[in-house]
PATOR-243354 format. One line per 4 residues: their letters; for each residue x, y, z of N, C-alpha, C, CB. Coordinates in steps of 0.02 Angstrom, whole numbers, always signed. Glycine has a CB too. Layout:
a	X,Y,Z,X,Y,Z,X,Y,Z,X,Y,Z; ... .
***
This chain:
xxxx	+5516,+4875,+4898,+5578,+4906,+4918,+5630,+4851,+4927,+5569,+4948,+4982; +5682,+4844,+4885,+5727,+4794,+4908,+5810,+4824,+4949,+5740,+4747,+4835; +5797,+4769,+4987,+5860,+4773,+5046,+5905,+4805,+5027,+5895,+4713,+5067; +5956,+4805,+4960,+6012,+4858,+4943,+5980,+4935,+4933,+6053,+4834,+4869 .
xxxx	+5925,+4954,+4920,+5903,+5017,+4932,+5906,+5040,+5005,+5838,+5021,+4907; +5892,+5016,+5063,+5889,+5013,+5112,+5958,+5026,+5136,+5857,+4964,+5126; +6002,+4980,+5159,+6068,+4966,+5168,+6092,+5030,+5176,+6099,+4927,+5115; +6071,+5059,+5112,+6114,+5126,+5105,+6102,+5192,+5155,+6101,+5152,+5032 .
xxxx	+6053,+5190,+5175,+6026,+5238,+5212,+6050,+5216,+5279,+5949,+5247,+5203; +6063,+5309,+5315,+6091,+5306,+5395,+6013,+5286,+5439,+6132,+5403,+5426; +6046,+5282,+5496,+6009,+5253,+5548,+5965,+5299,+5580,+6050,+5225,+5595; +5956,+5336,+5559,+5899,+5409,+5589,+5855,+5410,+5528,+5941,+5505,+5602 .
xxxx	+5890,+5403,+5474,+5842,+5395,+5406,+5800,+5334,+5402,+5885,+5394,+5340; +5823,+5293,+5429,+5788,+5221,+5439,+5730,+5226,+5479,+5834,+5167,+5474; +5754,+5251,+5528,+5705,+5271,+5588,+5634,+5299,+5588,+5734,+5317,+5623; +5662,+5360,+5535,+5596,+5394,+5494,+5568,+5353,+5446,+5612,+5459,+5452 .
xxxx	+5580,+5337,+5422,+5562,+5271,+5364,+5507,+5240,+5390,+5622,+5207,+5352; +5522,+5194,+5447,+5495,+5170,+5474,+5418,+5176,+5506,+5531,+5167,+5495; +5464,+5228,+5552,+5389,+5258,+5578,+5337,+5289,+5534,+5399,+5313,+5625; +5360,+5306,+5466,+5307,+5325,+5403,+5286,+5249,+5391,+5348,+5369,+5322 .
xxxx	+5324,+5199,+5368,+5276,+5165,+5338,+5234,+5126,+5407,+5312,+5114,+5279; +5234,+5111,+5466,+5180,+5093,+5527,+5132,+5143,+5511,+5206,+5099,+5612; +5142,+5204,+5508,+5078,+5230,+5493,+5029,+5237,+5440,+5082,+5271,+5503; +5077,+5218,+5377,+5037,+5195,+5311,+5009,+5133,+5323,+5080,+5187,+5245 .
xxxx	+5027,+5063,+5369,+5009,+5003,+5381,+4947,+5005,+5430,+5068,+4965,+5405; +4964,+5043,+5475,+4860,+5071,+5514,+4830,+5108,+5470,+4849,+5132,+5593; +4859,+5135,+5450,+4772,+5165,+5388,+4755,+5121,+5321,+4787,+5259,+5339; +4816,+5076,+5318,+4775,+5017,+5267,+4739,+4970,+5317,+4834,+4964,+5213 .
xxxx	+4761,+4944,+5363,+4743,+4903,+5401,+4644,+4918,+5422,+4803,+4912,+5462; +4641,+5000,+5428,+4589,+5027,+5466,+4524,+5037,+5397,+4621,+5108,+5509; +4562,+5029,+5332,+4537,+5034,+5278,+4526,+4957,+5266,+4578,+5075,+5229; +4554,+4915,+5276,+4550,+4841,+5240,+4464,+4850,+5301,+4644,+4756,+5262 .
xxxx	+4468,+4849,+5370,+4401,+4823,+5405,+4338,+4863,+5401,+4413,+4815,+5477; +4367,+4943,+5366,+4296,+4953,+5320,+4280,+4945,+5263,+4276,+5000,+5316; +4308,+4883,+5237,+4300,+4863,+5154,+4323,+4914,+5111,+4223,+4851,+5129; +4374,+4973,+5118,+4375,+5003,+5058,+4423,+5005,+5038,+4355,+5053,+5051 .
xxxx	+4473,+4946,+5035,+4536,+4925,+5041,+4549,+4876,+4963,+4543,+4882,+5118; +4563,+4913,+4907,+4541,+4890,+4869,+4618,+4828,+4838,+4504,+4951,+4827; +4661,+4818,+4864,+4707,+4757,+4858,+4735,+4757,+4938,+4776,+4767,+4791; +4700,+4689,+4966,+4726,+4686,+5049,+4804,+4654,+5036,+4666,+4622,+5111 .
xxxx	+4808,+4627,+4976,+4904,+4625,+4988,+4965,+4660,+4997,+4931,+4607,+4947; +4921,+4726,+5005,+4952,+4805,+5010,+4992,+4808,+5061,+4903,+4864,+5021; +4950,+4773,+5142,+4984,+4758,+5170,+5038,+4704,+5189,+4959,+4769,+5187; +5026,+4664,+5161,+5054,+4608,+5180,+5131,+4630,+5141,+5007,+4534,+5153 .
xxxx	+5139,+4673,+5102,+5215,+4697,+5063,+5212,+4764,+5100,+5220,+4705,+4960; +5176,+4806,+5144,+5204,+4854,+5188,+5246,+4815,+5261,+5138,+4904,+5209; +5203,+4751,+5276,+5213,+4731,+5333,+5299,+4680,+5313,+5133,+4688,+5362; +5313,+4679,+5262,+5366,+4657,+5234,+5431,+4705,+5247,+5348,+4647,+5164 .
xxxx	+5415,+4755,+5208,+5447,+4827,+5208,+5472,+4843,+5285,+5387,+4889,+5181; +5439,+4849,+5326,+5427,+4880,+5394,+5474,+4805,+5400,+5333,+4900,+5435; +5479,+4759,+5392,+5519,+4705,+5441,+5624,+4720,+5396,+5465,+4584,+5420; +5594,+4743,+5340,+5676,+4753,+5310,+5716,+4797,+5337,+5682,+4776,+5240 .
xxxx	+5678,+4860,+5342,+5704,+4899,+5393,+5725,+4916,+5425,+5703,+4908,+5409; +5689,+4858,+5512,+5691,+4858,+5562,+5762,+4804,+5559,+5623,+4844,+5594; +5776,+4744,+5512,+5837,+4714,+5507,+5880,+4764,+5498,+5841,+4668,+5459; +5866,+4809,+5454,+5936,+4859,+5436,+5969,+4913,+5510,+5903,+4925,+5360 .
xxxx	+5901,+4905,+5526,+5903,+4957,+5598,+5962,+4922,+5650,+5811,+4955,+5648; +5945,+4869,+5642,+5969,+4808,+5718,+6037,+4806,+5660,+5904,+4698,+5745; +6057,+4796,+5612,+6113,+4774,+5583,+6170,+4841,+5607,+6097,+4760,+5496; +6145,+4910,+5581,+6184,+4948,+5593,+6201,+4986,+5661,+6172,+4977,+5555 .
xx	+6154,+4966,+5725,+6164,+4968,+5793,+6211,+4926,+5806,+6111,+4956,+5831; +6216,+4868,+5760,+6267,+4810,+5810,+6342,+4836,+5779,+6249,+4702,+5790 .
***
């Protein structure tokens, strides 16, 4: 997901965003420690995602 996709979206839409992908990031997370996690870099570009976000979040509060 890159940042100008983001940008565009209001701050309640972000919000939801968000809280969807934390919960896609515990069920990979809960899947990577029963081995059936079949690319663990899945997270490491959700846990990416979830931080663009949360910038866009704090950008458009200020």
């Amino acid at each position: 997901m890159k940042f100008k996709d983001i940008s565009g979206l209001k701050e309640d839409e972000l919000r939801k965003k968000s809280k969807q992908l934390r919960q896609d990031l515990f069920q990979l997370e809960v899947k990577n420690s029963l081995g059936q996690l079949g690319n663990p870099l899945e997270i490491r570009f959700l846990r990416r995602d979830v931080a663009r976000i949360e910038t866009a979040i704090r950008q458009k509060s200020n």
